[in-house]
N, C-alpha and C positions, 0 to 999 in steps of 0.2 A: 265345278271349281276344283282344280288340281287339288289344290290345300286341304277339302274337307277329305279329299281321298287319302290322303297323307294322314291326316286324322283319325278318320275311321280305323286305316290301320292298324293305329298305334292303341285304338280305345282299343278293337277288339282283340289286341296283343295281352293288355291287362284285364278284361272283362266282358263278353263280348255283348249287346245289347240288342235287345227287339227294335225292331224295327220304327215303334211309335216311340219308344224312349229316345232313339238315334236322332230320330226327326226331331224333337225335342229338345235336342242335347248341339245338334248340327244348328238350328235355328237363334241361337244366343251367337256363337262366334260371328266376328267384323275382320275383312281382312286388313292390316295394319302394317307399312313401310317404314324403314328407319333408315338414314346414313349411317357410313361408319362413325364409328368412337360418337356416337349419340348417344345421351343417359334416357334410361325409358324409366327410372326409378331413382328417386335420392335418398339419401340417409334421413329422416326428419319427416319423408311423408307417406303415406298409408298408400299398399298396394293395392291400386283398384281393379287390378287386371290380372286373369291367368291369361299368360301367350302359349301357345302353341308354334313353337319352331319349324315354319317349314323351307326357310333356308337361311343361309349365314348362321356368324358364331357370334357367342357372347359370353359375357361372364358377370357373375355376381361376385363382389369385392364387396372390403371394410377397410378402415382407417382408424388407429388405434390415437388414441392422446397426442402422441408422439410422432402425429402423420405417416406412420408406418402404415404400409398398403399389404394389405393379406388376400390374394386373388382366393375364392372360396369354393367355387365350381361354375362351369363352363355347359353351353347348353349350345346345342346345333341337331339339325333334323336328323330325325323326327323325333323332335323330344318337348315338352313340358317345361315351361319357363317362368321365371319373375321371382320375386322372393318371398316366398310361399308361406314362412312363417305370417309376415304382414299380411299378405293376403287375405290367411284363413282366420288372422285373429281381427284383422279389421284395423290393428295399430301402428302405430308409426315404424317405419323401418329401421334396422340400422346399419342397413348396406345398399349398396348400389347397384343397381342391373344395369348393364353400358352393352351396346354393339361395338363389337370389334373388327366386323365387318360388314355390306348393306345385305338388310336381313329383311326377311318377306315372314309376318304370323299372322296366325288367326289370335285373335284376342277377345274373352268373354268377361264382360262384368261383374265383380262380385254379386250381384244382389242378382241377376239372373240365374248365376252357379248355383248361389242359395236357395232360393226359390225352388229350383230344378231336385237339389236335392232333399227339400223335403216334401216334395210333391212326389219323387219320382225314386223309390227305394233303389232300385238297379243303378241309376246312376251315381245315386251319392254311394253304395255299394263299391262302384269302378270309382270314384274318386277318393274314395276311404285304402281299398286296394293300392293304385297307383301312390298315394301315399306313402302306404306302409311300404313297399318298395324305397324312394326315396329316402326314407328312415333308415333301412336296412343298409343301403348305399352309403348314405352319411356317417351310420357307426362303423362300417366296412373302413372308409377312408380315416375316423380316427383312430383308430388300432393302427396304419400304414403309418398315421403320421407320428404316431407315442413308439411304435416297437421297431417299426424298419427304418434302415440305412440307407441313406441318400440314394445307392445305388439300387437294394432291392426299390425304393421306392418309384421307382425311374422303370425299373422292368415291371413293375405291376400294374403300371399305366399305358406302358404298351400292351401288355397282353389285355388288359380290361378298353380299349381304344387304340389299336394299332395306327388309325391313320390320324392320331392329333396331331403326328409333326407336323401333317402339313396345313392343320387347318386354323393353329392357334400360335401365333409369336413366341419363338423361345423364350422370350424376356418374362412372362406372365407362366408359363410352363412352368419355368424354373421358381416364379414365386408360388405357383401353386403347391409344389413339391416340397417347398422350404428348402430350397438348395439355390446357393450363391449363382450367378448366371456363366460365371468364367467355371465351377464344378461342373456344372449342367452342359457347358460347352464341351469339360474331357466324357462326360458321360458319354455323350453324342456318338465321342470317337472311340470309345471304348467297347459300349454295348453295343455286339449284334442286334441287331434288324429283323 
């Protein structure tokens, strides 16, 4: 299957694993289809699934009191999806994982993850890893959003993701950035490419 190769990749990108762990580790994932603007997660219920992106885009959002929509981060191959806080704590969410467009994953069950990683030191090791990454990413992005300006904030998404323009609606771009979508629009025509 294409997808577990797409996978393996990416494990042995962050960790690389012997070959009976792989099998191990390869053996949990189910390959899983979504439509576009399909929710695969809602605010209220507990993530049972990490996905594994192996094509199409998505994002994880929030909705403040005030119905105010906060796009959070965006995931497309090959990468690592869902909303991972819930996942790992096993508790109710408080954001949304939606397709934004029709996406093809692999998707493994909490309780096999589990299992996996305390049976199998290497792998919870790569998902301990891949983690801390994601962490490192996440504090990266609030220092962009507390200390930079709309515009640096716009060029350090291109250079960290050059080709989102084309993969992710400016409208959602522009909320991800915290920038109004008519600024986002002078960006556009402002910053070099």
């Amino acid at each position: 299957m294409e997808e577990l190769q797409k996978l393996k990749q990416l494990v042995t990108g962050i960790r690389p694993l012997s070959e009976q762990d792989w099998e191990a580790f390869a053996a949990v994932w189910t390959r899983h289809t979504a439509k576009r603007k399909e929710p695969l997660t809602l605010a209220g219920e507990v993530e049972h699934y990490l996905y594994f992106v192996a094509d199409g885009v998505q994002r994880v959002y929030y909705f403040d009191d005030q119905d105010r929509e906060a796009t959070l981060v965006f995931t497309y191959s090959p990468s690592f999806g869902g909303v991972l806080d819930s996942f790992m704590l096993q508790q109710p969410s408080r954001y949304y994982y939606e397709t934004l467009t029709p996406s093809v994953f692999l998707r493994a069950p909490f309780p096999e993850l589990q299992r996996l990683m305390q049976t199998r030191p290497a792998i919870e090791s790569m998902i301990r890893e891949g983690l801390s990454h994601s962490l490192s990413g996440l504090l990266e992005r609030l220092v962009e959003l507390q200390c930079y300006t709309s515009e640096e904030r716009f060029r350090k998404l291109l250079q960290r993701s050059p080709h989102i323009l084309q993969l992710v609606p400016h409208k959602y771009l522009a909320n991800y950035l915290g920038i109004d979508p008519t600024n986002f629009s002078k960006l556009l025509n402002k910053v070099r490419i």
